[in-house]
C-alpha positions as CSV (number, residue, x, y, z in Angstrom):
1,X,-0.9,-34.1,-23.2
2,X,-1.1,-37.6,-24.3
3,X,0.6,-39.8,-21.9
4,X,1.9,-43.2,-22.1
5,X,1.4,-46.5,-19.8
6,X,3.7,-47.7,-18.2
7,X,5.0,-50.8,-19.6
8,X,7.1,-53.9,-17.8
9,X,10.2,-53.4,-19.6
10,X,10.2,-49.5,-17.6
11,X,9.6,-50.7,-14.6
12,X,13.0,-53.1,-15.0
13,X,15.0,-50.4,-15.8
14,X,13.3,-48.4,-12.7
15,X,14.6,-51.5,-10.5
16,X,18.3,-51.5,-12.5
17,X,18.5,-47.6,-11.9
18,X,17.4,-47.4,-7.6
19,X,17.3,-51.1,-7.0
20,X,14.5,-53.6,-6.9
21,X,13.9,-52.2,-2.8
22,X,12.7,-49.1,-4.1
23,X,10.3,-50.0,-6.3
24,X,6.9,-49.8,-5.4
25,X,3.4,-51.1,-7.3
26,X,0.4,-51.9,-6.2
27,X,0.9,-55.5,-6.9
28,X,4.1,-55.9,-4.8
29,X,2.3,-53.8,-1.9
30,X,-0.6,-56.4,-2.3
31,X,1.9,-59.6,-1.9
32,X,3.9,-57.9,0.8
33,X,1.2,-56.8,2.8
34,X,1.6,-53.4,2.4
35,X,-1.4,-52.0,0.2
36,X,-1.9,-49.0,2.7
37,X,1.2,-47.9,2.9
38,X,1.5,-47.7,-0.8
39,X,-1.8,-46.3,-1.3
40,X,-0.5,-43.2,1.2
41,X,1.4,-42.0,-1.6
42,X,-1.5,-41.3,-4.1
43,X,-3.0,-38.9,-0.8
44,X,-2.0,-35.7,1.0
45,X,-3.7,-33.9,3.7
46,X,-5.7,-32.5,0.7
47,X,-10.0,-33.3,2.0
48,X,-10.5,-37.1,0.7
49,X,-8.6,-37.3,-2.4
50,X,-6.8,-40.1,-3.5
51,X,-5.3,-40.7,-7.0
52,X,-3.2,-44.0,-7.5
53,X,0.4,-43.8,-8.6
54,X,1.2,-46.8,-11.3
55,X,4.6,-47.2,-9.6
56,X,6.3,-45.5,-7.0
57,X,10.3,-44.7,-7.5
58,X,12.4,-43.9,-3.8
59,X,15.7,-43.0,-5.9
60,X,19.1,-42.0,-3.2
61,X,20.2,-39.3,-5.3
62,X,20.6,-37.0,-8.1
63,X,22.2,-39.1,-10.3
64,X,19.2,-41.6,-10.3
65,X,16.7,-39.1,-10.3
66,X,18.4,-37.9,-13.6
67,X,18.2,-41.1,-15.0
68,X,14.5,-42.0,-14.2
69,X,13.4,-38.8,-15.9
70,X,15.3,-38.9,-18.5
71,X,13.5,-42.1,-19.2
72,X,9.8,-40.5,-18.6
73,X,10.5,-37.9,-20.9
74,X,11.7,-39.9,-23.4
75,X,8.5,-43.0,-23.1
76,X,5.8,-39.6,-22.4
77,X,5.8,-40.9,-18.7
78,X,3.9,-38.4,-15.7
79,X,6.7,-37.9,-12.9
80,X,4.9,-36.4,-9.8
81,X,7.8,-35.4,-7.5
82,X,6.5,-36.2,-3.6
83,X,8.1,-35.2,-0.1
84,X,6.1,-36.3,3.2
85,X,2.6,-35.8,1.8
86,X,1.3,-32.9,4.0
87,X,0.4,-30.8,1.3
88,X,-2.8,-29.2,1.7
89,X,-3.8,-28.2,-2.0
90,X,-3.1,-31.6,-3.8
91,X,0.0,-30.3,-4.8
92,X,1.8,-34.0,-4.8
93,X,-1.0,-36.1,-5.8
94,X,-0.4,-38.0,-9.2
95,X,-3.6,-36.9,-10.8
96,X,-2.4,-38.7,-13.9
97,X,-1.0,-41.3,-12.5
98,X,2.5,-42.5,-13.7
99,X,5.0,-42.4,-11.8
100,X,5.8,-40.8,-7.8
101,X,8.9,-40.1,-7.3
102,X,9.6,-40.0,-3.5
103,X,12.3,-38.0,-2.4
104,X,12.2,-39.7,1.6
105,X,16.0,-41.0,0.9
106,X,17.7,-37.8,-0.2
107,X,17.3,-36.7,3.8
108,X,20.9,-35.5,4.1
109,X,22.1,-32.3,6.1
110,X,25.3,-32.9,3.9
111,X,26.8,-29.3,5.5
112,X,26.2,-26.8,8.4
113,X,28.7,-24.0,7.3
114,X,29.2,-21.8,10.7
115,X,31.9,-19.1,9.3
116,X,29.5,-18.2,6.3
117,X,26.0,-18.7,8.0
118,X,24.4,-21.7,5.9
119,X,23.7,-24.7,5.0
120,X,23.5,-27.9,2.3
121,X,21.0,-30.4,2.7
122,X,18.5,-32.4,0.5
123,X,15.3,-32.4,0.2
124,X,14.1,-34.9,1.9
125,X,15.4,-33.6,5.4
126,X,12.2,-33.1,7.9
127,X,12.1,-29.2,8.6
128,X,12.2,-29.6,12.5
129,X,15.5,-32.0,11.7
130,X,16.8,-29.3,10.0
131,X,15.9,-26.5,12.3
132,X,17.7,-28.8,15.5
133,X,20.8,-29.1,13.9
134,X,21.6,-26.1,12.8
135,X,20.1,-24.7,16.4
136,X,23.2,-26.9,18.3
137,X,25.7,-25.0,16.9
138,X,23.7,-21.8,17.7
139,X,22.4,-20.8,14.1
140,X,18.6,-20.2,13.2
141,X,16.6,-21.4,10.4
142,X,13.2,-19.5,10.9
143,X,10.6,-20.6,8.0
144,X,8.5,-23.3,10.6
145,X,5.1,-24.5,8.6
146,X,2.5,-25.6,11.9
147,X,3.5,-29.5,10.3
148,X,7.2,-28.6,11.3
149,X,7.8,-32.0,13.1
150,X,6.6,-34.1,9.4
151,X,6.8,-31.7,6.5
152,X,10.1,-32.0,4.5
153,X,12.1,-28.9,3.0
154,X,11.7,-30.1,-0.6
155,X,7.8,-29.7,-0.4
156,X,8.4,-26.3,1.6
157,X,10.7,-25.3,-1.1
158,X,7.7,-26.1,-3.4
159,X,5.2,-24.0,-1.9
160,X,7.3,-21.2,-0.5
161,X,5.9,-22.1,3.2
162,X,5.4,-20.1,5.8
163,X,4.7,-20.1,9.3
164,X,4.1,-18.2,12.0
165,X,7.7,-16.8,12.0
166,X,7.1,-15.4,8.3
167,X,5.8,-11.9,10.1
168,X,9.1,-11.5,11.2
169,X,11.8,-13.4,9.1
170,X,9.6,-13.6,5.3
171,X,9.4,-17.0,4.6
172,X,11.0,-20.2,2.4
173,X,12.0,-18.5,-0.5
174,X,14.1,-15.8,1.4
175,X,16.6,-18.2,3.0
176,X,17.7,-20.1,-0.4
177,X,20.8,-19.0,-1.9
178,X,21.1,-21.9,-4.3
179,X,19.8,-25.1,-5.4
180,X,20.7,-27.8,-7.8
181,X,17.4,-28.9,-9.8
182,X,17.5,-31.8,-12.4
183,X,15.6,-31.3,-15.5
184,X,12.8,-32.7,-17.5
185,X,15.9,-34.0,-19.9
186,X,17.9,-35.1,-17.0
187,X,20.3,-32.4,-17.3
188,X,21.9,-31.7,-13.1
189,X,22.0,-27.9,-13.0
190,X,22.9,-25.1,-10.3
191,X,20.4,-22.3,-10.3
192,X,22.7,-19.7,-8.5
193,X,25.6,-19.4,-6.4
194,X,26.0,-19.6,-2.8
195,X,26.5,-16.4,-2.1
196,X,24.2,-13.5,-0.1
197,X,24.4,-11.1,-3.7
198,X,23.8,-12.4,-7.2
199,X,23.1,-10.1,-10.2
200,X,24.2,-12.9,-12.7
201,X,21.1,-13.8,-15.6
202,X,17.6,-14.6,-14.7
203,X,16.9,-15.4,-11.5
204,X,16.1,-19.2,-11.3
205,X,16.2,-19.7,-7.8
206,X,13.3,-17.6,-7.5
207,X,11.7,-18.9,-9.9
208,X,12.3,-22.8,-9.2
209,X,10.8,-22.1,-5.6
210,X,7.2,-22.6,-5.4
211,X,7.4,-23.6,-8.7
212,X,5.1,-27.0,-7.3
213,X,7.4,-29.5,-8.9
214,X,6.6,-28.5,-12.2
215,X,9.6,-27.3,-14.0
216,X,12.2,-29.6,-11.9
217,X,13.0,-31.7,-8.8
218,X,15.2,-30.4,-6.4
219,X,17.8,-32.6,-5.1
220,X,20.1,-30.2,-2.9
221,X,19.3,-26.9,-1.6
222,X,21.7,-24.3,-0.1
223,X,20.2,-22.0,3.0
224,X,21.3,-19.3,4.1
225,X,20.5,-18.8,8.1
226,X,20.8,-16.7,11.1
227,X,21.9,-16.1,14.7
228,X,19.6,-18.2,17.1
229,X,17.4,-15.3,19.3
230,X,18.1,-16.1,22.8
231,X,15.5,-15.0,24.5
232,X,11.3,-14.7,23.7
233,X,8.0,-13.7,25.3
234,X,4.8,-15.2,24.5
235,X,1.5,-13.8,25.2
236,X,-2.2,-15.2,24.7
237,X,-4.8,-12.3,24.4
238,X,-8.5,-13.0,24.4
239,X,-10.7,-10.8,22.7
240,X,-14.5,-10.3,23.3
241,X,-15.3,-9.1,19.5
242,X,-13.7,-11.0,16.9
243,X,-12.7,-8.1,14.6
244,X,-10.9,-6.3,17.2
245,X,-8.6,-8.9,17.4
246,X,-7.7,-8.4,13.8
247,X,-8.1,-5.0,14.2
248,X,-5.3,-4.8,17.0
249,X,-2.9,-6.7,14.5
250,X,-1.8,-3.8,12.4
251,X,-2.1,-1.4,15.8
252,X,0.7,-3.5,17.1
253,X,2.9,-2.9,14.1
254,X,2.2,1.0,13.7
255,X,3.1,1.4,17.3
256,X,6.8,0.2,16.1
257,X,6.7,-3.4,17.4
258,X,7.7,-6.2,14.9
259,X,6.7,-9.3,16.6
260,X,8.0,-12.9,15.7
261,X,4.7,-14.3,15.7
262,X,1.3,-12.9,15.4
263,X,-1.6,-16.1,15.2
264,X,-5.3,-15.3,15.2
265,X,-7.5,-17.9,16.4
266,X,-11.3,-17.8,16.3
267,X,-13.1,-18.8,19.7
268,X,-14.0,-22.5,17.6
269,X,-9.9,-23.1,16.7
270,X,-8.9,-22.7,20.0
271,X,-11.1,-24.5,21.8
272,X,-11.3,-27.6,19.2
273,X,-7.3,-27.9,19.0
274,X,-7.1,-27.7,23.0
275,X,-9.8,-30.1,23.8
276,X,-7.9,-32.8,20.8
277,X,-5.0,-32.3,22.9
278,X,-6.2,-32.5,26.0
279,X,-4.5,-29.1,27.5
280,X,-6.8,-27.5,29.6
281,X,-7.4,-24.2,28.9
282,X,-10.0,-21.7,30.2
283,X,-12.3,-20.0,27.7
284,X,-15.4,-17.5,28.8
285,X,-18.3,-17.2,27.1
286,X,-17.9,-13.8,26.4
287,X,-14.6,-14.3,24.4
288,X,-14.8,-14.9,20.8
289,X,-11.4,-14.9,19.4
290,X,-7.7,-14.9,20.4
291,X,-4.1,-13.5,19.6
292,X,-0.8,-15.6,20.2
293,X,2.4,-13.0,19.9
294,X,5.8,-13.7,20.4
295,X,8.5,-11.3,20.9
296,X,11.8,-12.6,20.3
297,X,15.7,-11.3,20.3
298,X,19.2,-11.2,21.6
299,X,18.2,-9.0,24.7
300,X,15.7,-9.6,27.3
301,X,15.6,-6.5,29.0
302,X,14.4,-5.1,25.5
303,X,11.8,-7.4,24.8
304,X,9.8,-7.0,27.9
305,X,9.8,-3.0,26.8
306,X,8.5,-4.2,23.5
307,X,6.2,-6.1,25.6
308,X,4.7,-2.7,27.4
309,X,4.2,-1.0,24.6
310,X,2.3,-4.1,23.3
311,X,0.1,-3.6,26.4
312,X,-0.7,-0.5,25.4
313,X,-1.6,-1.1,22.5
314,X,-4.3,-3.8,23.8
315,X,-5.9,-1.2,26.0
316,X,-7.3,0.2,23.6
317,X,-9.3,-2.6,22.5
318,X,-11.8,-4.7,24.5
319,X,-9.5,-7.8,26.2
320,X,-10.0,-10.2,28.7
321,X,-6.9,-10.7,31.1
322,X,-3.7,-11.4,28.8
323,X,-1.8,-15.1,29.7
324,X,2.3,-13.8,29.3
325,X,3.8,-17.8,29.7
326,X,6.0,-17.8,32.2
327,X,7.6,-21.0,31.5
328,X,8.9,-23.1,28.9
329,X,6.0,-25.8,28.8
330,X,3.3,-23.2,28.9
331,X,4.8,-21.7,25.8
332,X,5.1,-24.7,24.2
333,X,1.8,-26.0,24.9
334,X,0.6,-22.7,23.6
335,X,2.3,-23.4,20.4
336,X,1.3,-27.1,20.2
337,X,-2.2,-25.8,20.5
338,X,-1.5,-23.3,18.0
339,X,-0.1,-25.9,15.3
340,X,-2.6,-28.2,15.7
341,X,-5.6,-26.6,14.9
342,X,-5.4,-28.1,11.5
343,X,-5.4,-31.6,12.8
344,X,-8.3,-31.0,15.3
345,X,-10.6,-29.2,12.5
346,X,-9.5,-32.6,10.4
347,X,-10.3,-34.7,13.7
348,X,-13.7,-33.0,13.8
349,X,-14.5,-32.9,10.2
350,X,-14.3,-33.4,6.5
351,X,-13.3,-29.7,5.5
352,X,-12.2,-27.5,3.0
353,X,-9.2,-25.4,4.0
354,X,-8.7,-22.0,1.7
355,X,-5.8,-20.3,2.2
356,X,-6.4,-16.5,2.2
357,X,-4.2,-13.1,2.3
358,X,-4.9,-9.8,1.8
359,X,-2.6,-7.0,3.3
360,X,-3.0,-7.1,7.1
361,X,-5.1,-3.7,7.7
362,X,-7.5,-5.6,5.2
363,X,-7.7,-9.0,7.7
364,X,-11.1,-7.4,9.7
365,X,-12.7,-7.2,6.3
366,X,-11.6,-10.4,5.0
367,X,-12.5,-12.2,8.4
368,X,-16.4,-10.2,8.3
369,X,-16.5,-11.1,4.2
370,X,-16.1,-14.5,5.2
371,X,-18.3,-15.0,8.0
372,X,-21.5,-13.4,5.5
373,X,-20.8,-15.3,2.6
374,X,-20.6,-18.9,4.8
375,X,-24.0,-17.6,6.2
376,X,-25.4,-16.6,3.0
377,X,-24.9,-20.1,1.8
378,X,-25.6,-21.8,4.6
379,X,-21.8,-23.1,5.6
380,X,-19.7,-23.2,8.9
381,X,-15.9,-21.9,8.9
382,X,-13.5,-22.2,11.8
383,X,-10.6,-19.2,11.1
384,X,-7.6,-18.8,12.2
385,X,-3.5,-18.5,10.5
386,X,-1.3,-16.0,10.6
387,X,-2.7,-12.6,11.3
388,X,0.6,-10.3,11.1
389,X,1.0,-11.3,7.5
390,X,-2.6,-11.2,7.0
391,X,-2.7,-15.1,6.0
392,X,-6.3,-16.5,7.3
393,X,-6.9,-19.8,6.6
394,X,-10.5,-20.5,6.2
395,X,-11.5,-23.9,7.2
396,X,-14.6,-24.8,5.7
397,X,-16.4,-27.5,7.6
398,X,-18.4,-29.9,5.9
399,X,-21.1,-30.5,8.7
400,X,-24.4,-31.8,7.4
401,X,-23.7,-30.5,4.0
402,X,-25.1,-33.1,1.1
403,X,-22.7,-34.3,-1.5
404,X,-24.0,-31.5,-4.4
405,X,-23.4,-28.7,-2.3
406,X,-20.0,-30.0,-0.6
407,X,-18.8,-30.8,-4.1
408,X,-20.6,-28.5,-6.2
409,X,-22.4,-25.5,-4.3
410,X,-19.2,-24.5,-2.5
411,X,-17.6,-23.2,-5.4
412,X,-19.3,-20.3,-5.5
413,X,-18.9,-19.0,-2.1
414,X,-15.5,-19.7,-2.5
415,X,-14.9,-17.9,-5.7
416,X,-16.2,-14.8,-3.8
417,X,-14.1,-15.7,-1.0
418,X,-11.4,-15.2,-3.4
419,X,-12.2,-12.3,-5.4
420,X,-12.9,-10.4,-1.9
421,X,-9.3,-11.4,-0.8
422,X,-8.2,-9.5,-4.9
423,X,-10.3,-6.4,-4.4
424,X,-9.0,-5.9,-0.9
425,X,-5.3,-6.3,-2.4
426,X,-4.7,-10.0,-1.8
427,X,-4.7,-13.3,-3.8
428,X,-5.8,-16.8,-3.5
429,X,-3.2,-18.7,-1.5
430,X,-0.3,-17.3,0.6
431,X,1.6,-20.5,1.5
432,X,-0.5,-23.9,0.5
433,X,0.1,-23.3,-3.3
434,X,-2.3,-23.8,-6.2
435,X,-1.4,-27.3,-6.8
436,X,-4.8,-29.2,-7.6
437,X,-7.6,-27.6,-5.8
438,X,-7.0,-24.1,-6.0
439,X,-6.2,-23.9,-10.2
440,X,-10.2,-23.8,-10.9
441,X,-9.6,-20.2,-8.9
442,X,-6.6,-19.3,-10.0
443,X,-8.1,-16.9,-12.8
444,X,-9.6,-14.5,-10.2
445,X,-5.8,-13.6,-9.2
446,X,-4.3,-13.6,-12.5
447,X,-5.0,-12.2,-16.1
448,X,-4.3,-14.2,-18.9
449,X,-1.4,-12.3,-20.1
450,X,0.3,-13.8,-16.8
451,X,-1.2,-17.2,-17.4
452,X,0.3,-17.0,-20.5
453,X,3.8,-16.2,-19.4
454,X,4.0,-19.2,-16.9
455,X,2.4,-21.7,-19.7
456,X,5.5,-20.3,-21.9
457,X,7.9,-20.6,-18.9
458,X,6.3,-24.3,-18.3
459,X,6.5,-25.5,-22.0
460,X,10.8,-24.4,-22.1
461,X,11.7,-26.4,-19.3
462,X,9.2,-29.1,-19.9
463,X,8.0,-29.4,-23.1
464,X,6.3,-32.8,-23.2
465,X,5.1,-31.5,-19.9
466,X,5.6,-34.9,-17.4
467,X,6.7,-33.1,-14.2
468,X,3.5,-32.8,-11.9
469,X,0.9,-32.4,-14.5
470,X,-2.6,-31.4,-13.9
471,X,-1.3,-28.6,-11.2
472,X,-1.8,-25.0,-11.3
473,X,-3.3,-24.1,-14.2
């Protein structure tokens, strides 16, 4: 695509559409003393990267949203839609530059609907916000991404994210009912209805979700939720072999137990996220890896029977003594240690995070596949993500690694990485999206023919192609 600058003239009709406020370039950041904060915007959690917006847009609505890219279609302008940043595949970064169009304003829970189970909201509301309110009036919104507490729903929505609660209760894209998208043309449109059943055309709910911000921007979503489980149990179980800890993840589920969480964390996760922050916790040197389950429900009688025959599962493979949490700040601080594993791999290194799945009886293959290619080209991984979906995130760690192999000689191993994670029935990303670093790859999970169907998809709703270019393929 040939895009065009942006020109002066634009950027006053930007200010007359959101207001001068919300207008951001790097020239104003410089004068105001805000370069950093501006520069955030061209970055996610994404490695180093950093591509520079040419202005940055923080419209209050769906009106101005329609206005502003009704504009950049007309003038050829790149729109790169943006929630809080903590993308971790590049997703929102404005590899062409042009404009970022922040949705941080459109944070609204604009209705918690208690007769019908759901709720309205943009956006730009922060997941764990979301997840609170609608916990108060005793309802349950279960998709929770480890960045819970600074993620927003708009970026979840355009990823499909996960969580550890996805073993249980599936993930993003099964709790929207409805959302209104604005269009490339600046047409305001309603994918759906806001009801449970919907055999009305083509499903563009669906397809909208983890759609990456290329075919619309979101500006209101409609959720569908639950009953809040009153009760949980949370177990840690150390393992002295590695692959008998994802070994013992599909045991669990064949013995009838469904848990609501199921996190494998190699002995190097664990003890890296615990020492960054600072929660003691005791690890032998004969232990090698760890599970985290979570039972949870309406009755707690039931759950600790769930929890013996979880037990007896783990008999049958070699464990150290189980921790069961026996009060609320020992399960959270199991959690926190849990979600932060991301931040403490980051803490301790540059690193490449590749976000596998394969079917979970497949996960002690994957995890073994993974350890002998990074040893057969000479690379360190720390493992760990959500085992009962069979989602392992491979962290690659950068270590003494020179520029030509980090940049270039990884993408071997990694492309064999991926095509292990195909032949054992998986694909290439399970919750981080293709966005930018993963489209290179994005061949070894799909044939042409269904390349060729999403380029067709892409070039009807956008057909000068300005929303999020450069992503996916």
């Amino acid at each position: 695509m040939n895009y065009q600058a942006l020109t002066p003239e634009l950027v006053v009709a930007f200010e007359a559409i959101v207001g001068p406020a919300h207008v951001l370039t790097a020239a104003r950041a410089e004068a105001t003393a805000t370069a950093d904060a501006y520069s955030d915007y061209g970055r996610d959690h994404t490695e180093d990267l950093h591509f520079a917006p040419d202005v940055v847009l923080r419209p209050g609505n769906a009106e101005e949203i329609s206005e502003i890219v009704r504009l950049c279609n007309e003038h050829h302008i790149p729109v790169t839609a943006r929630g809080a940043g903590t993308g971790l595949s590049g997703g929102a970064l404005p590899v062409h530059h042009g404009v970022v169009l922040s949705t941080e304003r459109l944070n609204r829970i604009i209705q918690i609907d208690e007769r019908n189970l759901q709720a309205t909201v943009e956006p730009g509301v922060i997941n764990e916000v979301f997840q609170n309110a609608v916990k108060e009036v005793g309802l349950f919104y279960p998709p929770d991404p480890a960045s819970k507490g600074s993620c927003s729903l708009g970026g979840n929505l355009a990823h499909s994210s996960g969580g550890p609660k996805a073993v249980k209760y599936g993930t993003t894209r099964d709790y929207v009912l409805n959302l209104q998208v604005v269009l490339p043309t600046g047409d305001i449109i309603w994918t759906a209805a806001n009801t449970l059943k919907n055999s009305t055309g083509y499903n563009l709910t669906q397809l909208m979700v983890g759609s990456e911000g290329t075919l619309g921007i979101i500006t209101k979503v409609v959720f569908r939720l639950l009953p809040y489980p009153q009760h949980n149990i949370l177990m840690l179980v150390p393992f002295r072999q590695t692959e008998q800890a994802a070994e013992a993840v599909s045991a669990v589920f064949r013995a009838g137990i469904i848990p609501s969480g199921m996190e494998f964390m190699e002995r190097e996760a664990i003890a890296w996220s615990s020492d960054y922050l600072k929660i003691p916790l005791t690890l032998p040197e004969d232990i090698h890896a760890h599970l985290l389950i979570e039972l949870d429900g309406q009755d707690l009688d039931q759950l600790y029977k769930e929890a013996e025959q979880v037990y007896g599962v783990l008999e049958n493979y070699d464990v150290d003594e189980i921790l069961l949490a026996d009060t609320a700040g020992q399960k959270d601080d199991l959690w926190r240690i849990r979600r932060n594993i991301g931040n403490s791999v980051r803490y301790n290194s540059v690193y490449k995070e590749e976000d596998t799945v394969v079917p979970r009886a497949e996960l002690p293959t994957l995890l073994k596949g993974v350890k002998e290619i990074g040893a057969r080209y000479g690379f360190k991984s720390v493992c760990y993500g959500h085992a009962g979906d069979g989602n392992l995130h491979v962290n690659i760690i950068r270590g003494e690694l020179s520029d030509e192999q980090w940049n270039v000689g990884l993408r071997q191993p990694i492309s064999e990485i991926f095509e292990l994670c195909v032949k054992l029935g998986g694909t290439i990303s399970g919750e981080h999206g293709i966005g930018l670093v993963q489209k290179g790859y994005i061949g070894i999970a799909l044939k042409e023919a269904n390349l060729n169907l999403m380029r067709g998809i892409k070039q009807v709703f956008d057909p000068h192609g300005i929303l999020n270019p450069g992503k996916i393929f």
